[in-house]
N, C-alpha and C positions, 0 to 999 in steps of 0.2 A: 674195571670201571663200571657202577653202578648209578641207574639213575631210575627214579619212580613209575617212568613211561617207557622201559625199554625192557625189553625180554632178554632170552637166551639164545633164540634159535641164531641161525648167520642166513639170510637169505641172500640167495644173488642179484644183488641191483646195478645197476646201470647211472651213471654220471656225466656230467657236460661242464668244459672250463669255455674260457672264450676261443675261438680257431679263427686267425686271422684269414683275411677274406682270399679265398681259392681263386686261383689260375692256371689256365690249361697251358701248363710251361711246355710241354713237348713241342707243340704248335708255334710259342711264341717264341719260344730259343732256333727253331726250325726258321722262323721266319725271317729274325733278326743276323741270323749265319747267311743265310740265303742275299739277304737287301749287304751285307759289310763283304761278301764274296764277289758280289755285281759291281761296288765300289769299284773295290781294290783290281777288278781284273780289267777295268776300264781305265784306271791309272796304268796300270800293266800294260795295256795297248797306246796309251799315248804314252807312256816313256818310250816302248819301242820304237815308235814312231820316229820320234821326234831322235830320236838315239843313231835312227839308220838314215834318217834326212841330215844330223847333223856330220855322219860319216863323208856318205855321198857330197856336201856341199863344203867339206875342209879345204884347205890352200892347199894342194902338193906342197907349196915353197915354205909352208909353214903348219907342216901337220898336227893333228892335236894332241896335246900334250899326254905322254904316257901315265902319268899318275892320277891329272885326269881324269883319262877314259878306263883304267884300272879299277878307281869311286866309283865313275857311274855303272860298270859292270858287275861291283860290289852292290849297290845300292840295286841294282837290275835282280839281283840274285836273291836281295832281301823281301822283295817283293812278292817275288815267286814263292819263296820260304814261307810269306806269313799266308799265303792263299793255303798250302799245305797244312802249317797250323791250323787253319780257321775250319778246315774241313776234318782233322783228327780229332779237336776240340769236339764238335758237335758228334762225333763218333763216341767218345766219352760221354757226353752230355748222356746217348741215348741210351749206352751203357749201363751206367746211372741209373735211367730212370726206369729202367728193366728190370735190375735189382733188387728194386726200391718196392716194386709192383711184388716182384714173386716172394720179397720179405712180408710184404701185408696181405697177400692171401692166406700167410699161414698162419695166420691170427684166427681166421674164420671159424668158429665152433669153441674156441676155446675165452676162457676166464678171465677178463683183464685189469690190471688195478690202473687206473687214469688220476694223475692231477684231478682235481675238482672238489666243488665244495653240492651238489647239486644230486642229490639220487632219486632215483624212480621207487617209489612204493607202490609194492606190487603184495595184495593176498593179506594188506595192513602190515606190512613189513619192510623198513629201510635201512641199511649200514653203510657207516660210514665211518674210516678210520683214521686217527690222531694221529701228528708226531710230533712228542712232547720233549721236547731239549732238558727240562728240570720239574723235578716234583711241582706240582701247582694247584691252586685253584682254578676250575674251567669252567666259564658261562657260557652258554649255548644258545644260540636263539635259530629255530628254526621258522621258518616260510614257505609260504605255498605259491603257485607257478604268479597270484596275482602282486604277491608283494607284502604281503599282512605276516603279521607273525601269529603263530599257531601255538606255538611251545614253546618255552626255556624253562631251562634250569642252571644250578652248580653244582658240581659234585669235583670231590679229591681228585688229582690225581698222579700217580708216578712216574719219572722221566721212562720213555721209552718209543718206540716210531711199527706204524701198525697195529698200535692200540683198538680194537673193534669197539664202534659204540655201536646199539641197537636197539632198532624205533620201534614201535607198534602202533603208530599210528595214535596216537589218544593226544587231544590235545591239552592245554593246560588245566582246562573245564571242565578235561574227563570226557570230552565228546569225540567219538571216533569218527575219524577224517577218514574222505573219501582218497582213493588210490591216486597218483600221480605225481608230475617232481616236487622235490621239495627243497629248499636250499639252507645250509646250515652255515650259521657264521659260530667261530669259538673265538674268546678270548679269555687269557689267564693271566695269573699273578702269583709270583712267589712267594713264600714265608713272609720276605722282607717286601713284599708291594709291588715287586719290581715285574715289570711288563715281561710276561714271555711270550716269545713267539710261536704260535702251532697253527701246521699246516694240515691238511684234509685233504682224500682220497676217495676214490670210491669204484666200484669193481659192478664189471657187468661181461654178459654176454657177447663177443663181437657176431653179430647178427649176417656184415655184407663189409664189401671194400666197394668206395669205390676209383677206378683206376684211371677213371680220364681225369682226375686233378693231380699236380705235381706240387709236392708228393702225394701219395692216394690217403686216402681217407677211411679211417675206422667206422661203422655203422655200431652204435652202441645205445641201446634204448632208446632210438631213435634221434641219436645225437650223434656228431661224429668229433674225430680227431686224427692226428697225425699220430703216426707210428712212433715218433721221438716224444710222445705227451703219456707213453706207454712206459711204466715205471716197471712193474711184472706180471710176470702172468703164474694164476693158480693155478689151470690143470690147462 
């Protein structure tokens, strides 16, 4: 893939998609087990309750009935059962989110390709990679952090996914832009016209995690992401 404003070199940039809005789930799952345990264990004391009052207070002459009171000791047992549950559940929960943590520290140092359409230009240098479903024509329009477009172009190109495109920084004027995000939208078309779809990636350093959000959070050119917004990693 060839285009009049991009070089050869690959330099490592940094990308951002949208991350829907963070919550401290440890805290609030912790919370919500804790407030449905309080429930349930205060239902638990008044069935008892009311279970040993309705013992004590039966007819001798007309005892209560055995299938009855066989339910409600069934139902007595269910209740106990899900206090158990509810307390394994948040054992798992935290499990989980333990996991979750020691999978994303070990991101830290290394190369990651992210969903996104958005990379950092660093040293006049940005990439950003294609995946092209069918041979096509690809328009390009890139933008800067305020919104303006800076470049486009068209250029051929061949089905294939991880296509590297490569910026230098120059904009359509020939005037070389200063360093920071920049966002690229592409769209193509077939021999026969017809719309194809391509999507955009972009690779950067993971810088930091961080771990008090569930799930934790990638530190990538100063943007972050979830570990599942992580497609692969280079090195």
């Amino acid at each position: 893939m060839t285009t009049s404003a991009a070089n050869t070199s690959s330099p490592v940039v940094s990308g951002t998609t949208t991350v829907p809005p963070s919550s401290s789930g440890t805290s609030s799952a912790a919370a919500a087990n804790a407030l449905a345990n309080t429930q349930i264990a205060g239902n638990f004391q008044s069935f008892l309750q009311l279970l040993t009052t309705q013992l004590q207070n039966q007819n001798p002459l007309s005892p209560l009935d055995t299938n009855q009171f066989t339910q409600q000791l069934v139902e007595f047992a269910g209740v106990q059962q899900q206090i158990n549950t509810n307390d394994s559940l948040a054992t798992l929960v935290s499990l989980q989110q333990t996991a979750q943590s020691s999978q994303a520290l070990q991101f830290v140092g290394k190369t990651a390709v992210v969903s996104g359409n958005t990379a950092t230009m660093t040293h006049s240098e940005a990439t950003w990679e294609f995946n092209i479903p069918s041979a096509s024509n690809v328009s390009i329009s890139i933008a800067n952090s305020s919104g303006s477009t800076v470049y486009t172009n068209t250029f051929a190109a061949n089905a294939g996914n991880n296509q590297v495109f490569n910026w230098n920084g120059l904009g359509s004027d020939g005037t070389q832009l200063p360093d920071g995000n920049y966002t690229l939208t592409a769209t193509a078309k077939d021999s026969a016209n017809n719309t194809v779809g391509v999507t955009t990636s972009v690779a950067g350093v993971v810088s930091s995690v961080n771990l008090t959000q569930s799930p934790p959070l990638l530190s990538i050119g100063g943007q972050t992401f979830t570990v599942n917004q992580v497609q692969s990693i280079i090195d």
